[in-house]
N, C-alpha and C positions, 0 to 999 in steps of 0.2 A: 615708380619713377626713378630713373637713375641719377647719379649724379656726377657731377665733373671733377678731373684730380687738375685741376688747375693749380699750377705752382706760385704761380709771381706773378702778380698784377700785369696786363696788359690792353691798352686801349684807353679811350677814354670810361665816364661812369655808365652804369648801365639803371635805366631808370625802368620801373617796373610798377607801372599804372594800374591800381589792382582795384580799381572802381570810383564810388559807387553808383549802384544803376543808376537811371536817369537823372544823371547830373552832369548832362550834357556830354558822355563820353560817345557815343554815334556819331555828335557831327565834328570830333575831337580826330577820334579815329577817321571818317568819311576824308575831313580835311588832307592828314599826313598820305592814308592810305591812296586817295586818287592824287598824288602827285609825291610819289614815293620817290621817283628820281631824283627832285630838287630837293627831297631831304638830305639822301644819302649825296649829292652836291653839297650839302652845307655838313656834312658830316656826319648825319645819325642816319643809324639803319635801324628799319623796322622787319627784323629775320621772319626769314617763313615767305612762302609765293604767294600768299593772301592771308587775309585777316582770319580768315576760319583758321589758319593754325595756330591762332594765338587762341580761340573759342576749342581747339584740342587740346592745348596746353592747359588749362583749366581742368580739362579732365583729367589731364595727367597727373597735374598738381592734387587734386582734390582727391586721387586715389578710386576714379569713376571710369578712367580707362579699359579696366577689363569686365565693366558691364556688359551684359547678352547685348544692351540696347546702343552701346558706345560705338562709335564709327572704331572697325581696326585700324586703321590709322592712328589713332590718338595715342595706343601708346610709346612711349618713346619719346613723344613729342615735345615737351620740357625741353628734354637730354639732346632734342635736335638743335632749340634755338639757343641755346647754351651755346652748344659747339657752335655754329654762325656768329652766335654774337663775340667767343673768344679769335677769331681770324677777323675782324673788322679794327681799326685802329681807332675811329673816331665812337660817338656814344652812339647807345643800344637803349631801343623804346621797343618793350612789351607792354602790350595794351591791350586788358579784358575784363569789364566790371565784375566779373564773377569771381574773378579772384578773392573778390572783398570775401564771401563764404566760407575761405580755407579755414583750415584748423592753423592753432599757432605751432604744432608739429609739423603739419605740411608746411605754411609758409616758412619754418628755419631751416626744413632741407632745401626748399625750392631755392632759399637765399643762398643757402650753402653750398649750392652748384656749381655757383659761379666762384667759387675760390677765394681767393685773394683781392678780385674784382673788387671794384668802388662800386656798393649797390646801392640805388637811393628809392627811396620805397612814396608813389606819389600816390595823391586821392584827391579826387574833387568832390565835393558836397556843397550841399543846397540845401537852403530853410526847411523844417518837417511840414510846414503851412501847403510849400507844395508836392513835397515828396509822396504824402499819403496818399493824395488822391490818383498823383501817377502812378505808383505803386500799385493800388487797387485795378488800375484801368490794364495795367501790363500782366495782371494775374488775370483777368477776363479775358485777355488775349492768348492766355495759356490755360485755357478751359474753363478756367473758375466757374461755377453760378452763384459763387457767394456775391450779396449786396452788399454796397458799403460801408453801410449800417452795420451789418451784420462783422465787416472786417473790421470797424472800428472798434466796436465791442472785443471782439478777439483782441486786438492790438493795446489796448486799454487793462484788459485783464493779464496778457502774459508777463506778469512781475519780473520771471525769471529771463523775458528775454531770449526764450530760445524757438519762436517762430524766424523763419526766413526775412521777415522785415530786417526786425532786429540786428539777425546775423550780418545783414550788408547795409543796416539803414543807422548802426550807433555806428560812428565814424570813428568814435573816441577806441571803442572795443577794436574796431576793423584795424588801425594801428597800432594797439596795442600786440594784436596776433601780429601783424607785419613787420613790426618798425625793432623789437622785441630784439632783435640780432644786429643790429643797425645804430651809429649813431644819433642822439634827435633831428641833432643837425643836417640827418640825411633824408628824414623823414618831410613830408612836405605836403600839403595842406592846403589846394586847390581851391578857393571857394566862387561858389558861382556867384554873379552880381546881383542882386532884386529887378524884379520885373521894372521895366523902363530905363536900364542902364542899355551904354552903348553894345552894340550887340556884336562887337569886336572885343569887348573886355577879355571874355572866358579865352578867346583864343590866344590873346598876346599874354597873359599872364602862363599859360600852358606851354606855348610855343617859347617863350624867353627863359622860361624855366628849363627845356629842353635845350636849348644852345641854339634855333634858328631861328631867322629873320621871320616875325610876322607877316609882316608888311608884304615880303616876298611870295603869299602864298595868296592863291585865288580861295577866297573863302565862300563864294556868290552861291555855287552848283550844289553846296557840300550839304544834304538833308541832314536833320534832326530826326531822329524815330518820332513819328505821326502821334499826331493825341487824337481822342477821339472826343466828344462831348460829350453832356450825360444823354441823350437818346439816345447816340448811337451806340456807346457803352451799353446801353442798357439792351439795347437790341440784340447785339454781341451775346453776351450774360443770357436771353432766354434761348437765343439757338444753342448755345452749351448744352442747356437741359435739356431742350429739345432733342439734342446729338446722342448724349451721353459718351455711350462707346464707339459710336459706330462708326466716328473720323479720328483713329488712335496719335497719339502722345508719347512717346515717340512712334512716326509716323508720318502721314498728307495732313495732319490739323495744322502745322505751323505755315505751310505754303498754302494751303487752300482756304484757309480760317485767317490768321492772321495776317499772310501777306498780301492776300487777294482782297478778302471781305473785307479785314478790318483798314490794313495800310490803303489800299488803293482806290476801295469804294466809298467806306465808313466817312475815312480821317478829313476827307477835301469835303462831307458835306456840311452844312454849317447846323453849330446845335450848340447848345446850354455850355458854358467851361463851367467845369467839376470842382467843386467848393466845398469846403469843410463846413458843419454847422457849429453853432457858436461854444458847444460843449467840445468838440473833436478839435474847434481853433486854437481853444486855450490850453486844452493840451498838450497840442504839436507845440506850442510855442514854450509853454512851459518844460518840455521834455529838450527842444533846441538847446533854450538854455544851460541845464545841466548837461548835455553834451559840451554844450562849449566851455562850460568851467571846467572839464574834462580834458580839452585838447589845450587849455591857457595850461593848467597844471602842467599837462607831459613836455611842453616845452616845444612843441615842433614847429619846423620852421613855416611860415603863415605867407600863401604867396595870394594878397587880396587884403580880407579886412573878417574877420571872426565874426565882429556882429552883425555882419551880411547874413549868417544864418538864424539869427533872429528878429524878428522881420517886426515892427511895430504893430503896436494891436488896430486893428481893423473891421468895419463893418460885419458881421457873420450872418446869415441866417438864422433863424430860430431852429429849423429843420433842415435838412436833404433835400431841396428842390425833386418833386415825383413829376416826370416825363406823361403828359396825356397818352391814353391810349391813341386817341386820333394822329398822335405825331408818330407815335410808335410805329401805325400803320403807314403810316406815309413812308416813314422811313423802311419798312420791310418790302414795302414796291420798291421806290428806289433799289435797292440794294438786291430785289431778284433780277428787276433789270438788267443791274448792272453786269452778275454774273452770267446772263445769260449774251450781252454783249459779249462778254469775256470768254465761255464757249464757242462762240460762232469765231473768233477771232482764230484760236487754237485749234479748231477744228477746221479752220483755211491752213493754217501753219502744216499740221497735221497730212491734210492729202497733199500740199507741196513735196515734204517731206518724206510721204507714201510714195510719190510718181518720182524724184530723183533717187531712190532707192531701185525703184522698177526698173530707171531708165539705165542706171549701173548695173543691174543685171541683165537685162536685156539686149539691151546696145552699149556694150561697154567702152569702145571706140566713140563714140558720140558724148558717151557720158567725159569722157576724157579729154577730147577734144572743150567740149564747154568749159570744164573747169578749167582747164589749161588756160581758154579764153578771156576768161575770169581772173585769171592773176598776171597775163602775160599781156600786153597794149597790142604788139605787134600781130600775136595770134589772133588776137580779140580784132581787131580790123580787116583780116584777113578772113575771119566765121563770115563776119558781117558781110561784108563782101562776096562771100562764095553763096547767102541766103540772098542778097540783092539778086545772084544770077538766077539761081531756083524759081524767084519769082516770078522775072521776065519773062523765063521759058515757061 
């Protein structure tokens, strides 16, 4: 990762969103990213020609760039939004939960790129009540076949903390590596609202902390990453083991597993939401807590309410709610269905695709003509036209 010889502060501050997962940063990012003009209208730029270069930056940062399996593009990529974000005058939003992962070496060079720069180091967080179980549901989405059982156990036992939860899931830790080079005062503390809060909270406290007008921004379109229920979770989880290797990681599992099966056929059907049982509730809540005596201690700055992530004690189960096999099935028709609708659909896309490819090489003047048609009113009236004649004769 390289870094910047920036001499003397220039621009506004540059805020650097470095998680955590599923604490609402998809529809955080969806929000700025599909109406990225009216940001940089109100002043802030989000560098880079799409949000995957911020999901590079991560590599960069993380020192994961020059893996076999890393896109070439990622490296440099840091050192690119650096430079974008030093020629901008107004403020600079990098936004990618992965960041939360870095080491506190990686994130004080990543800080230190920026120079002299105002950097403020932000995080959203959300109660562990529901963290766990999204957690769990986002690791089945990336092959897992462990149960949640089985993760809870894991998660219970790592004292030391150095499972991947942990790394992006103790908030208090993930500032500590970030905030480290930085004022407290610059560090900042996003908290999500409990369930049944207005569902514009997360965003105006996000967006006002950035410097632009809430209000201003159509938040209607903007998805959240899809949950799944416990069937269809669960359904997920056995075609894993069913798979093993055979749909690779990096690889077609994340488009053909995750974005297909799980976001688009799984997410919309209706099934069990995923619940801690009463031993796993007390101690998300109880482990909350000492996170939060953790972030009162470091002093940073709190845009929300701290005891939002600990959440009052509530009904639990005795157990794991277990999915019947008869829903299981029901749910693995649905869901061959569905891909098999999904095939036929791409597979129309497909010989469309096949036959304008024909028709440019075969009749290149035709193929020319149409497209020209295609972008131009005038020519496009005039095809038409010249096929009205063809007909008649």
């Amino acid at each position: 990762m390289s870094q910047s010889s920036a001499a003397a502060p220039q621009g506004g501050p540059v805020f650097l969103h470095v998680g955590s997962p599923k604490t609402g940063t998809t529809f955080l990012q969806n929000v700025l990213w599909d109406q990225r003009a009216l940001a940089a209208e109100q002043g802030l730029l989000l560098p880079g020609r799409r949000f995957h270069d911020h999901y590079l930056a991560t590599l960069d940062v993380r020192g994961l760039a020059t893996s076999p399996t890393a896109p070439p593009e990622a490296a440099g990529r840091w050192a690119a939004l650096v430079a974008e974000a030093e020629g901008w005058t107004g403020n600079t939003l990098i936004s990618h939960e992965l960041f939360a992962s870095a080491t506190a070496e990686q994130a004080r060079r990543a800080v230190a790129a920026f120079g002299d720069r105002e950097v403020h180091i932000v995080l959203t967080a959300r109660d562990l009540v529901r963290q766990v179980p999204a957690e769990w549901q986002e690791h089945i989405k990336h092959r897992s076949t462990v149960t949640m059982e089985r993760f809870l156990d894991d998660l219970r036992a790592d004292r030391a903390h150095r499972t991947w939860f942990w790394q992006v899931q103790d908030f208090a830790d993930v500032l500590r590596r970030w905030g480290a080079t930085v004022p407290a005062e610059r560090v900042h503390v996003v908290t999500v609202p409990p369930p049944g809060a207005d569902s514009g909270t997360l965003w105006n406290r996000f967006a006002t902390l950035l410097g632009v007008d809430p209000a201003s921004f159509d938040t209607s379109a903007s998805r959240s990453n899809s949950s799944l229920g416990l069937e269809q979770a669960e359904l997920l989880r056995r075609v894993n083991a069913e798979l093993g290797d055979r749909v690779p990681l990096p690889g077609p599992y994340p488009q053909l597993a995750k974005n297909v099966l799980a976001h688009r056929l799984l997410a919309g059907r209706p099934g069990t939401r995923l619940v801690l049982d009463e031993a796993a509730d007390t101690f998300a809540r109880e482990r909350s807590a000492e996170i939060v005596a953790d972030l009162r201690e470091l002093g940073y700055d709190v845009v929300g309410d701290l005891d939002e992530l600990v959440p009052a004690p509530a009904d639990a189960p005795a157990a794991i709610p277990t999915p019947s096999e008869a829903d299981l099935a029901a749910e693995g028709v649905a869901a061959i269905a569905g891909l098999l609708d999904e095939m036929a659909r791409r597979l129309v896309a497909l010989r469309r695709a096949e036959e304008v490819a024909r028709t440019a090489r075969e009749k290149p003047v035709r193929y020319m003509v149409v497209q020209t048609a295609k972008r131009n009113r005038a020519v496009g009236a005039a095809h038409r036209a010249y096929r009205r004649v063809l007909r008649r004769g």
